[in-house]
C-alpha positions in Angstrom: 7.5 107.7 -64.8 10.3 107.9 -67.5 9.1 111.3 -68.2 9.4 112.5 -64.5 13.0 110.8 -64.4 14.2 112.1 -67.3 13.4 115.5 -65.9 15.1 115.2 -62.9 18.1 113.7 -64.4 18.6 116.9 -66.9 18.6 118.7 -63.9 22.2 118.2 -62.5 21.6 120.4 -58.9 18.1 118.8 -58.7 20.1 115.5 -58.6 22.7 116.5 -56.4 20.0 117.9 -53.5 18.2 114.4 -54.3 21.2 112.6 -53.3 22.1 115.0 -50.3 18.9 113.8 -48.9 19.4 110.1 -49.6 23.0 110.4 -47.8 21.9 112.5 -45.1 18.6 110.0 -44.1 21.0 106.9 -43.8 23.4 108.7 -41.5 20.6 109.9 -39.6 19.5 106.5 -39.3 22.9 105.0 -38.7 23.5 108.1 -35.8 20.5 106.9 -33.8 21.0 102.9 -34.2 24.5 103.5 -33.0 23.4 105.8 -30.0 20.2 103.3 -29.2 22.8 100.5 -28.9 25.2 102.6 -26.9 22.6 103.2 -24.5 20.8 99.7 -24.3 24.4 98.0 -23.7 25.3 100.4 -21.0 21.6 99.6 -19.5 21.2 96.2 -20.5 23.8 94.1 -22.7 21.7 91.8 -24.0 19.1 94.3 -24.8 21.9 95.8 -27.3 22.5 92.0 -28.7 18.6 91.9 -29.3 18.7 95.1 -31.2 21.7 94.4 -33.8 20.2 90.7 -34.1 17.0 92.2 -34.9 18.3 94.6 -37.5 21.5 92.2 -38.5 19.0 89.0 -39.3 16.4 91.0 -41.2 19.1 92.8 -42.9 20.7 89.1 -44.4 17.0 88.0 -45.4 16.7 91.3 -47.6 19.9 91.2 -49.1 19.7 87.7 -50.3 15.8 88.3 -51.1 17.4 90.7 -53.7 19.8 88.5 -55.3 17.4 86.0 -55.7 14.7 88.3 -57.1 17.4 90.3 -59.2 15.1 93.0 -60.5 16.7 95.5 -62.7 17.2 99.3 -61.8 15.6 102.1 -63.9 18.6 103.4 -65.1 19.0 100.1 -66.5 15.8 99.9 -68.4 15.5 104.1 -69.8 17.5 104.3 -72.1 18.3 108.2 -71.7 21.2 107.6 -69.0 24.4 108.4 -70.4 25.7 108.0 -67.2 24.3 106.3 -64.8 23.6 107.5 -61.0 25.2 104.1 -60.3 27.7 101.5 -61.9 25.4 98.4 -59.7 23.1 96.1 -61.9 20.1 94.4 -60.8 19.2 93.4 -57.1 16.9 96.6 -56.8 14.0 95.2 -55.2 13.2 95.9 -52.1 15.1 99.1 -51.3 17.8 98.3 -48.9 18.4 101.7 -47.6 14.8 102.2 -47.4 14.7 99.1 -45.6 17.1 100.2 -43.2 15.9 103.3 -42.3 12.5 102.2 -42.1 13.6 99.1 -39.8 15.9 101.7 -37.6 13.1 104.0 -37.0 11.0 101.1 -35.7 13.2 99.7 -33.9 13.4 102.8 -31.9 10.5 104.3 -31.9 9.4 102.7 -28.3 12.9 104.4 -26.6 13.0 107.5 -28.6 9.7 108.5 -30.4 11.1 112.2 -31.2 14.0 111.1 -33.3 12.6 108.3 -34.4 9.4 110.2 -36.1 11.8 112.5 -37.5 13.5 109.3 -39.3 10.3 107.9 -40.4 9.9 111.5 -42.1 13.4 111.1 -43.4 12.8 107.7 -44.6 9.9 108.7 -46.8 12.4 111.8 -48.3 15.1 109.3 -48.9 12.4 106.7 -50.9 11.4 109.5 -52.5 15.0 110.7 -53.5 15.9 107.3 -54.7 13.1 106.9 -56.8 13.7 110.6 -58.6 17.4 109.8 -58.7 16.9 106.1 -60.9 18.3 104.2 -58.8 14.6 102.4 -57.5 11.0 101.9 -58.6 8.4 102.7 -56.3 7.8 99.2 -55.7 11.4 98.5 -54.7 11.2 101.4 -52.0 7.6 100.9 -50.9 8.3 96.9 -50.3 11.5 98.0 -48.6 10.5 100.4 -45.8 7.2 98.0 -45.3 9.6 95.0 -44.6 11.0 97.2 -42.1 9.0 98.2 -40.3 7.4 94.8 -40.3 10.6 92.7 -39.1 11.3 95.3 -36.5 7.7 95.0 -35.2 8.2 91.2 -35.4 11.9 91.5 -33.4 10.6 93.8 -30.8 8.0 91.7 -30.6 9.5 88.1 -30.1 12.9 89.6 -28.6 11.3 92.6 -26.4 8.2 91.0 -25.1 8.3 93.2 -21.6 9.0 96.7 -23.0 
């Protein structure tokens, strides 16, 4: 693994691209929560209130999950980054962007399966991105977009019973 980073880190436009993706994944993601909730509130209000409770609860547990946990980044643990891809310590497991794009594409996969595939696709360049870049293990970003999808699953499930 510390070979394959290493690589990737002497390779400053590799890097760049890698982070390109990264950025562009989460605003993907963000885009289609924000239209998803646009349209549920002007269909249904509470169905808009399900969705960011869904998301907005799940999001809490993961964040204080890693804080708990604490795990170190790989830039924190190779020794060959003069400067690392970020100034953050620790809380890198699970993968909270992962997480969120993963949870996201769930979420609205049952109103819009098109754009939500396309996230899901998305999702696994932006774990990939983050792993290449040093900023997450594989573990971090595999546990991430699986707690996604799961506690999407679980909120469609509890809060959407019907649909």
């Amino acid at each position: 693994m510390e070979k394959i980073l290493r690589t990737v880190y002497n390779k400053p436009r590799l890097s760049k691209a890698l982070r390109l993706v990264s950025h562009l994944a989460g605003i993907f993601a963000f885009c289609l929560f924000l239209y998803v909730s646009i349209c549920s509130a002007l269909s249904s209000p509470l169905s808009a209130v399900k969705l960011c409770i869904t998301l907005g609860v799940s999001y809490v547990i993961v964040s204080l999950a890693r804080k708990i946990i604490n795990a170190p980044r790989p830039y924190e643990i190779y020794s060959f980054y003069e400067a690392p891809p970020k100034e953050k310590k620790g809380v890198s497991f699970p993968s909270r962007h992962t997480f969120l794009v993963f949870a996201i594409a769930t979420l609205c996969l049952p109103m819009y399966p098109l754009p939500s595939v396309i996230l899901f696709i998305l999702g696994g360049l932006l774990a990939v991105s983050r792993v290449l870049i040093g900023i997450h293990f594989i573990r971090d970003v595999l546990c991430g977009a699986l707690l996604g999808v799961v506690s999407s699953l679980i909120g469609l499930l509890t809060l959407f019973p019907y649909t």
